[in-house]
C-alpha positions in Angstrom: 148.3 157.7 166.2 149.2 154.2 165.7 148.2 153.5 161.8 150.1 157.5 160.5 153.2 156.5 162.7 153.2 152.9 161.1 153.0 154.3 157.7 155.4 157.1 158.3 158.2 153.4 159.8 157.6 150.8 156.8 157.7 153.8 154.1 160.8 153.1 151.8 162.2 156.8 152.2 164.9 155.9 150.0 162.6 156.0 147.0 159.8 158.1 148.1 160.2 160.7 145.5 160.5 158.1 142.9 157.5 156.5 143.9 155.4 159.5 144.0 157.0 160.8 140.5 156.6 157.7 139.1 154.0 158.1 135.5 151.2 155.9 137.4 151.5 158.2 140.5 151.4 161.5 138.6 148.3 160.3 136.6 146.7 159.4 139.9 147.3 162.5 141.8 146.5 164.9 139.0 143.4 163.6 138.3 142.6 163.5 142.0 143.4 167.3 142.4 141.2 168.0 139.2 138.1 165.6 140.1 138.6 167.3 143.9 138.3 170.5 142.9 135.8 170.2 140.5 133.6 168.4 142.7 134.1 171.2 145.5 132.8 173.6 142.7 129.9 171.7 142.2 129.4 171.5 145.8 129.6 174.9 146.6 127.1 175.5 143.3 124.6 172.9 145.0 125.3 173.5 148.5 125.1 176.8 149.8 121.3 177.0 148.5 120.4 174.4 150.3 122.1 175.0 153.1 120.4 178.5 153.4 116.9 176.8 152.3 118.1 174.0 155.7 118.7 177.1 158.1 115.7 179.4 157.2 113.0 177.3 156.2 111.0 174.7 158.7 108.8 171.8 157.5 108.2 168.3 157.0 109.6 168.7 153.3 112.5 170.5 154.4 113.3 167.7 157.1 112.8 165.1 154.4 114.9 166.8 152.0 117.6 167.4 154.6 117.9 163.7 155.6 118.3 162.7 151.9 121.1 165.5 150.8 122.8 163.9 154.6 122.3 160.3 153.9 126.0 159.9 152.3 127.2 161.0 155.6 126.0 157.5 157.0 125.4 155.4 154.0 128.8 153.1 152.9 130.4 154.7 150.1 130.0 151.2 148.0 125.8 151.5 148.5 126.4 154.7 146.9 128.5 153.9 144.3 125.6 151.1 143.0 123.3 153.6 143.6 125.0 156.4 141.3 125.5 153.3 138.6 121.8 152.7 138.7 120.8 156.0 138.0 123.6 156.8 136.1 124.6 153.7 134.6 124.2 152.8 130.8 121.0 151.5 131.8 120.1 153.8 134.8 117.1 155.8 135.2 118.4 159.3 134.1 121.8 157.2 132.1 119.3 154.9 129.7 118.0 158.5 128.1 121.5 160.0 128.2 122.9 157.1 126.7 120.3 156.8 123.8 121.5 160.7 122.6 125.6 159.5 123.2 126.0 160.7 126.8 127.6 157.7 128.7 128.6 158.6 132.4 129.7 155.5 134.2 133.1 155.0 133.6 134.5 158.2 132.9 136.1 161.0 134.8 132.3 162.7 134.7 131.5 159.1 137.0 134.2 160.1 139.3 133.4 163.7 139.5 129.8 162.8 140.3 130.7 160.4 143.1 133.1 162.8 144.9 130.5 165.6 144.6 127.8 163.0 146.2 130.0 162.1 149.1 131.6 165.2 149.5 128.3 167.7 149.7 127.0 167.0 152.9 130.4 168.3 154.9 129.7 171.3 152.8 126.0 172.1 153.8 126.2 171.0 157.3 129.3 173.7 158.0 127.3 176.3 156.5 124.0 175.5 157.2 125.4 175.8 161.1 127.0 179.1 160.7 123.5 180.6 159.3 121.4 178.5 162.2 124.3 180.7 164.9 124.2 184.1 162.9 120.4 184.3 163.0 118.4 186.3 160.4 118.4 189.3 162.2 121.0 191.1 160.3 119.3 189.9 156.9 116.1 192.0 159.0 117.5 195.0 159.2 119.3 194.9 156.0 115.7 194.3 154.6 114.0 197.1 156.7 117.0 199.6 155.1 115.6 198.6 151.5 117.7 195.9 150.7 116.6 193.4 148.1 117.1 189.4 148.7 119.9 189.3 146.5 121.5 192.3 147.4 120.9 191.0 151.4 122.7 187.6 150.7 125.9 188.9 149.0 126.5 191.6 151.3 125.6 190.9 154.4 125.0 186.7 155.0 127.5 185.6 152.8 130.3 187.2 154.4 129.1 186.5 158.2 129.1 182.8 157.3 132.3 183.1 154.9 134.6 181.6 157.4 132.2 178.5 157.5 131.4 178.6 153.8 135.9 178.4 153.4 135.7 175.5 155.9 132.9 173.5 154.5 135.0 173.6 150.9 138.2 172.6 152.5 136.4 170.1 154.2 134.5 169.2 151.2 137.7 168.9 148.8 139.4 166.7 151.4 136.8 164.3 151.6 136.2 164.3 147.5 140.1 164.1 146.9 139.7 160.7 149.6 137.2 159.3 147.8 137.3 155.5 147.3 134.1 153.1 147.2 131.5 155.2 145.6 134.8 155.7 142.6 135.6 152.3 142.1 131.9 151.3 141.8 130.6 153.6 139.8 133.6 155.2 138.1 135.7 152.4 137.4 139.8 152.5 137.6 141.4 153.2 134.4 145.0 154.8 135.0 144.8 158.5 133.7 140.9 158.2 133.2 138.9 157.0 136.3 142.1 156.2 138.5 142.2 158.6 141.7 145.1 158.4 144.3 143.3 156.4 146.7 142.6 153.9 143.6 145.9 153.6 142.5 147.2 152.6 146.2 144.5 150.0 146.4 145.8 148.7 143.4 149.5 148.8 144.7 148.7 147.3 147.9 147.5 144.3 146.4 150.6 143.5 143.9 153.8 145.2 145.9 152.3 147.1 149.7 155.1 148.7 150.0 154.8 150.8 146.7 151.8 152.1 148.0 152.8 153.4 150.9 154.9 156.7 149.5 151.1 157.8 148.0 149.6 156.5 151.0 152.0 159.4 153.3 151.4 161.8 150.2 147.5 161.5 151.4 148.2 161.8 155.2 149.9 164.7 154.7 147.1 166.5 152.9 144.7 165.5 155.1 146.6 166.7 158.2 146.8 169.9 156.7 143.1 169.6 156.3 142.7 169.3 160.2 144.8 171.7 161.4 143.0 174.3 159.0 139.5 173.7 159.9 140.9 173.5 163.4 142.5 176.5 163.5 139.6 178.2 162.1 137.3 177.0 164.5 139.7 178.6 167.3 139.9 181.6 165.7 136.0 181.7 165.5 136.2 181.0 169.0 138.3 183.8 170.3 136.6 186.4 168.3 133.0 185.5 169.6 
């Protein structure tokens, strides 16, 4: 509790709305709420079939797969970051081609969007891929026994078993996108209004005047506080009813 409470003591309260109003601020957290949610799109787009692919299918390939779409969990954002550069990058594997037709990635909001999504997927598919794992498939049997396609068997009757883990995976997900740091600054740059995410624009603060930073710095406690005590108080509620 030490680090929140010393934030909350040496924040200049008397200007903390001017702070987090100020044009630099505003820039930062917009684009932070945009890239976030964005990036939880595309991680909801990307995750949930691999989570259901994770949780129903067994294999060396799947195992390999898994590890790779997890590694992000363990590897340091910053590895990432020059890893996304590289293959993105003006001279990347899949960036050279792009580049060569006018698609440049690095160093845009697309870069930063692409960095939350890769940090931020794995929180996703592990949530849901546990709720499938603890549902079982034997509703999607008998669904399929009563004529049922595939499609029709996932919408109706897996998807909304494992909604409640699906909604905590994206909160989960959004949190950790709208946090995002190394992987940004690497690959995405930090130009204000462009490439410049909250937890950018306080590294930048902290360097010149720390005590700026700190109003943004509560502003991101806050929201990820609330992110606790809703994945918490989902997981109790789980609890109770099973």
């Amino acid at each position: 509790m030490l680090p929140p409470i010393a934030l909350a003591v040496n924040t200049p309260w008397d200007d903390f709305w001017g702070n987090i109003t100020s044009q630099s601020s505003l820039d930062a957290l917009k684009l932070s709420l945009r890239t976030a949610a964005v990036s939880t799109v595309l991680c909801i787009v990307l995750g949930v079939p691999m989570a259901i692919v994770f949780a129903r299918r067994t294999g060396m390939s799947i195992r390999v797969l898994r590890s790779v779409v997890l590694l992000p969990l363990v590897l340091p954002p910053v590895v990432g970051g020059i890893g996304l550069l590289y293959a993105f990058g003006k001279f990347g594997l899949v960036g050279e081609p792009l580049s060569s037709i006018g698609i440049d990635i690095a160093f845009s909001t697309t870069a930063v969007i692409l960095a939350q999504t890769f940090v931020a997927l794995p929180f996703l598919v592990i949530s849901l891929e546990g709720a499938l794992r603890s549902v079982g498939s034997r509703y999607e049997q008998v669904a399929a026994t009563l004529g049922a396609s595939p499609t029709r068997t996932l919408w109706k009757v897996t998807m909304p078993l494992v909604f409640p883990a699906l909604l905590s995976g994206m909160v989960l997900a959004f949190a950790r996108a709208l946090g995002e740091f190394g992987a940004t600054i690497t690959f995405a740059g930090n130009l204000q209004g462009v490439t410049q995410t909250a937890p950018l624009a306080i590294y930048v603060e902290s360097i010149s005047e720390p005590e700026q930073a700190l109003p943004l710095s509560i502003v991101l406690v806050v929201v990820a506080l609330l992110v606790v005590i809703a994945v918490h108080v989902r997981d109790s509620k789980r609890a109770v009813v099973l």
